[in-house]
C-alpha positions as CSV (number, residue, x, y, z in Angstrom):
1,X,8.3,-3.5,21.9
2,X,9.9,0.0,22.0
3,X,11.7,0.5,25.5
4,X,12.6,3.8,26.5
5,X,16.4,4.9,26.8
6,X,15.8,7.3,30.2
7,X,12.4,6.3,31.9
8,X,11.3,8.8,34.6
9,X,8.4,7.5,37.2
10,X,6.5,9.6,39.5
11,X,5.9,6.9,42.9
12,X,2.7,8.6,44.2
13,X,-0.1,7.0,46.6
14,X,2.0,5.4,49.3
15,X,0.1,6.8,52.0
16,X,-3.2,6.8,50.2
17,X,-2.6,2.5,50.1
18,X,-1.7,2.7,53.6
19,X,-4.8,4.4,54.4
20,X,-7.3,1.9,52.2
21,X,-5.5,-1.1,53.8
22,X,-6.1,0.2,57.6
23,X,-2.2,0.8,57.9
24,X,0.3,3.3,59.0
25,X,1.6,5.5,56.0
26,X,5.0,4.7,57.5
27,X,4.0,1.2,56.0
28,X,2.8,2.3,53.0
29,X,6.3,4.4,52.1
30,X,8.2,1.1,53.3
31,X,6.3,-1.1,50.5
32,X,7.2,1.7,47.9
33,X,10.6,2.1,48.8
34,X,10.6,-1.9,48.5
35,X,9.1,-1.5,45.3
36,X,11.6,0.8,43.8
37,X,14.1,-1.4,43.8
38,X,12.1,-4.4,42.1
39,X,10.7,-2.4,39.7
40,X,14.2,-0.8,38.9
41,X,16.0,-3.8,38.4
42,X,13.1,-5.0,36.0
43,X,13.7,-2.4,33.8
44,X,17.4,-2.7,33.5
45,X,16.8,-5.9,32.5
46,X,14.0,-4.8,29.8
47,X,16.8,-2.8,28.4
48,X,16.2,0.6,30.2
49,X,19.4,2.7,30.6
50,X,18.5,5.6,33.0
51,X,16.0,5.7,35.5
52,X,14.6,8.6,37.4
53,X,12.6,8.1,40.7
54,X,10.4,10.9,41.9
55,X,11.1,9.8,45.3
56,X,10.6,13.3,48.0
57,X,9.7,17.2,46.3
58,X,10.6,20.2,47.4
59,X,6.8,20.5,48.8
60,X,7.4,17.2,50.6
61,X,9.0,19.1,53.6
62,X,5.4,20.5,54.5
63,X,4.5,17.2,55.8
64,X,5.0,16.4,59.5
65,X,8.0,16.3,61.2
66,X,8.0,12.4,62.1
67,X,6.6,11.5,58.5
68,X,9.8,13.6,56.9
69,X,12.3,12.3,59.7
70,X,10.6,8.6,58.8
71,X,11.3,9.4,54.7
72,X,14.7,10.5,55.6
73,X,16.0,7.3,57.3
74,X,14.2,5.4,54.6
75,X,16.3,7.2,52.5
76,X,19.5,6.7,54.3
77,X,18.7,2.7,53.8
78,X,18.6,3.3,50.5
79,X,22.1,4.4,50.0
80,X,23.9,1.9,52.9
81,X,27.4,0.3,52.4
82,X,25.3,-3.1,51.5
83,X,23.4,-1.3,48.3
84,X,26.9,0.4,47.2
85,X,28.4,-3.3,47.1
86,X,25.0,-4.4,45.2
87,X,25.3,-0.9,42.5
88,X,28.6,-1.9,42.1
89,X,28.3,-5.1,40.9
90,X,25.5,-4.9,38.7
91,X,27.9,-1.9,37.8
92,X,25.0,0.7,38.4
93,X,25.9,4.6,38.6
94,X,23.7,6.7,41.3
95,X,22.5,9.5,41.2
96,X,20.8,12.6,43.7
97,X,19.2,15.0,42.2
98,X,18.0,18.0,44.1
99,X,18.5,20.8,47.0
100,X,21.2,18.5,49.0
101,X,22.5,20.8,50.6
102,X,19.0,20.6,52.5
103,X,18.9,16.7,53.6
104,X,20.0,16.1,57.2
105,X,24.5,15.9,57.4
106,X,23.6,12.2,57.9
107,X,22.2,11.8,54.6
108,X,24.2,14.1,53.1
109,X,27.4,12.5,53.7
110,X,25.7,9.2,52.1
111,X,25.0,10.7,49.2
112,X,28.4,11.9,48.8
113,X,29.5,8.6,49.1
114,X,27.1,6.7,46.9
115,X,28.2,9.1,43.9
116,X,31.8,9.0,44.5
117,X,31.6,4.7,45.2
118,X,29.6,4.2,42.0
119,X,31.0,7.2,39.6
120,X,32.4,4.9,37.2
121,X,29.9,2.7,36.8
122,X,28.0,2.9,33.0
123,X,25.7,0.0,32.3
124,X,22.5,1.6,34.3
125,X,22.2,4.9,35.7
126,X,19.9,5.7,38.6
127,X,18.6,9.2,39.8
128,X,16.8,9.4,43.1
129,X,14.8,12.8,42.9
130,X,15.1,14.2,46.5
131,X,14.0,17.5,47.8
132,X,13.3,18.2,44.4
133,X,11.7,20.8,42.2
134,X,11.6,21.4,38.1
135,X,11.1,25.1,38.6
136,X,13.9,25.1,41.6
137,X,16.2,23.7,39.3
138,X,15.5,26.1,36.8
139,X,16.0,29.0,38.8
140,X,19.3,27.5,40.5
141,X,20.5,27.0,36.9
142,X,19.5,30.9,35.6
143,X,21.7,31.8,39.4
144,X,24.6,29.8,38.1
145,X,24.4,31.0,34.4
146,X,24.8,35.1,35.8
147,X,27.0,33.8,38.0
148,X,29.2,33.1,35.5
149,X,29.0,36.1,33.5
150,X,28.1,34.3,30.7
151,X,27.1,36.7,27.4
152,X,23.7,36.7,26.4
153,X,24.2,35.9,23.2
154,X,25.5,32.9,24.6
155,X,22.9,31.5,26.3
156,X,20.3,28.9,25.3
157,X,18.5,25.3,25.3
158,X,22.2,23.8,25.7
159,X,23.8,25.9,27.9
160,X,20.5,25.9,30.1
161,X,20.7,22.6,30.4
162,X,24.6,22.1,31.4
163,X,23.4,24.1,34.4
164,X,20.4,21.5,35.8
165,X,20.8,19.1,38.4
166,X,20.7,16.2,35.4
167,X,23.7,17.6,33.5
168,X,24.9,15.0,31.0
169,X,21.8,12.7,31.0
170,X,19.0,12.4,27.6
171,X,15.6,13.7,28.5
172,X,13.6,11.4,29.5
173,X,11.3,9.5,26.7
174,X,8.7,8.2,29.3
175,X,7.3,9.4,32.4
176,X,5.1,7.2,34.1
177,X,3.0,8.6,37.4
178,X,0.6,6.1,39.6
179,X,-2.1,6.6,41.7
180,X,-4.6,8.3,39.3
181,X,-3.5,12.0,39.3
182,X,-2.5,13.2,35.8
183,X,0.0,16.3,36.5
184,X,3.7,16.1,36.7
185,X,4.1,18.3,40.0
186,X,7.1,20.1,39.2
187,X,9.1,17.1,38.0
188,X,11.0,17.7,35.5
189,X,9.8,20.8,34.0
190,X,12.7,21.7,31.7
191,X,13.5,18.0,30.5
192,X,9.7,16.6,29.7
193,X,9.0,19.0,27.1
194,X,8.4,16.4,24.8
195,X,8.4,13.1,26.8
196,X,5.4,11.0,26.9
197,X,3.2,10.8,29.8
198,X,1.5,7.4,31.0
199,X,-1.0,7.4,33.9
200,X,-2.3,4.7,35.9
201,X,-4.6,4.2,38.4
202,X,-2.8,2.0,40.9
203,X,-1.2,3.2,43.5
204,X,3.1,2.6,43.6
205,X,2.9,-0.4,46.4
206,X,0.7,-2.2,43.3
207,X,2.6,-1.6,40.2
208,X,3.7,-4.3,39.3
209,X,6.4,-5.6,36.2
210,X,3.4,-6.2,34.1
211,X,2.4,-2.7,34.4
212,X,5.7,-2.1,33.0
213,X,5.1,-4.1,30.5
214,X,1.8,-2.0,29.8
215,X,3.3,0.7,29.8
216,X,5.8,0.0,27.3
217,X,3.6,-1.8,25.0
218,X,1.7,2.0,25.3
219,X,4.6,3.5,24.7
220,X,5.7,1.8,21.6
221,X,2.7,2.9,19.9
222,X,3.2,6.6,20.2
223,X,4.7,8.2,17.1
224,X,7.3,10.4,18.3
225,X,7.7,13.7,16.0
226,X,9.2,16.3,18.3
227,X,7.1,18.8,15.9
228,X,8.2,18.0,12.7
């Protein structure tokens, strides 16, 4: 079985599970977020290397205040002393991508101190994908690029890509999106032009490691040309 390098998952239909179980959505991100970590650590042991979460867009803010301030402190657990000791040890690198300048100073300071605590860390690499936007992240890269001054006969695909929030990191061979819809909703516009999608009905709370599995088993059937 072929198992992507850098898998990138889109976690949609928290609330919609909720809401078909007779449940608060607050309940329905809670099982998520408890799912992102057992489905992450299955794939680092399938032999994944980076992992990108979709976890909160850009559009995301939209929603009410108390859903957002809920999502926020779900967040914050996310990146507590106790998980920093865990990365650490199963020598996991973490990642934020996205406007963090936006999160509350709370959160913020968190983050700051998840990157710094697990910098050095290379056997798995983990990007969280808050207040995020593909199209965002372009335009932040084309203000950095002028910025600079750079010549235009010096700018292209490599310089671009120097300039996104996932400097450094392989585009991502697999994206994966639950809960039916088949779009990417401004995930990764620059680095999935030629990743391959995979769509499944189930919402995030019920993916499950042998979805995974499905997936991959899809996955390792696709012939990968890049054009040529």
């Amino acid at each position: 079985m072929s198992i992507p390098n850098h898998l990138a998952i889109i976690i949609d239909g928290n609330r919609r599970w909720a809401k078909e179980k007779g449940l608060s959505s607050f309940l329905g991100h809670k099982k998520g977020y408890d799912n992102v970590e057992k489905i992450g650590e299955y794939c680092k042991k399938k032999g994944v290397k980076i992992m990108t979460f979709y976890a909160f867009s850009t559009e995301n803010w939209k929603r009410s205040k108390t859903e957002v301030s809920y999502l926020m402190r779900l967040l914050g657990t996310a990146l507590n002393k106790k998980n920093i000791d865990k990365f650490n040890k199963d020598k996991v690198r973490v990642k934020i991508i996205g406007q963090k300048e936006r999160l509350p100073k709370i959160l913020q300071k968190k983050v700051k101190e998840i990157e710094e605590a697990t910098k050095d860390n290379k056997e798995f690499f983990l990007n969280l994908a808050i207040s995020y936007g593909g199209r965002l992240e372009i335009v932040q890269a084309i203000k950095e690029i002028i910025k600079k001054k750079i010549p235009l006969n010096k700018i292209d695909e490599e310089l671009v890509n120097k300039h996104l929030w996932t400097e450094g990191m392989p585009y991502p061979d697999l994206i994966i999106r639950t809960s039916e819809e088949q779009r990417l909703s401004n995930f990764l516009t620059w680095q999935s032009a030629y990743s391959e999608l995979y769509f499944i009905k189930k919402h995030w709370p019920d993916f499950t490691k042998k979805d995974i599995d499905k997936a991959f088993k899809d996955y390792s059937k696709r012939h990968r040309r890049f054009g040529k």
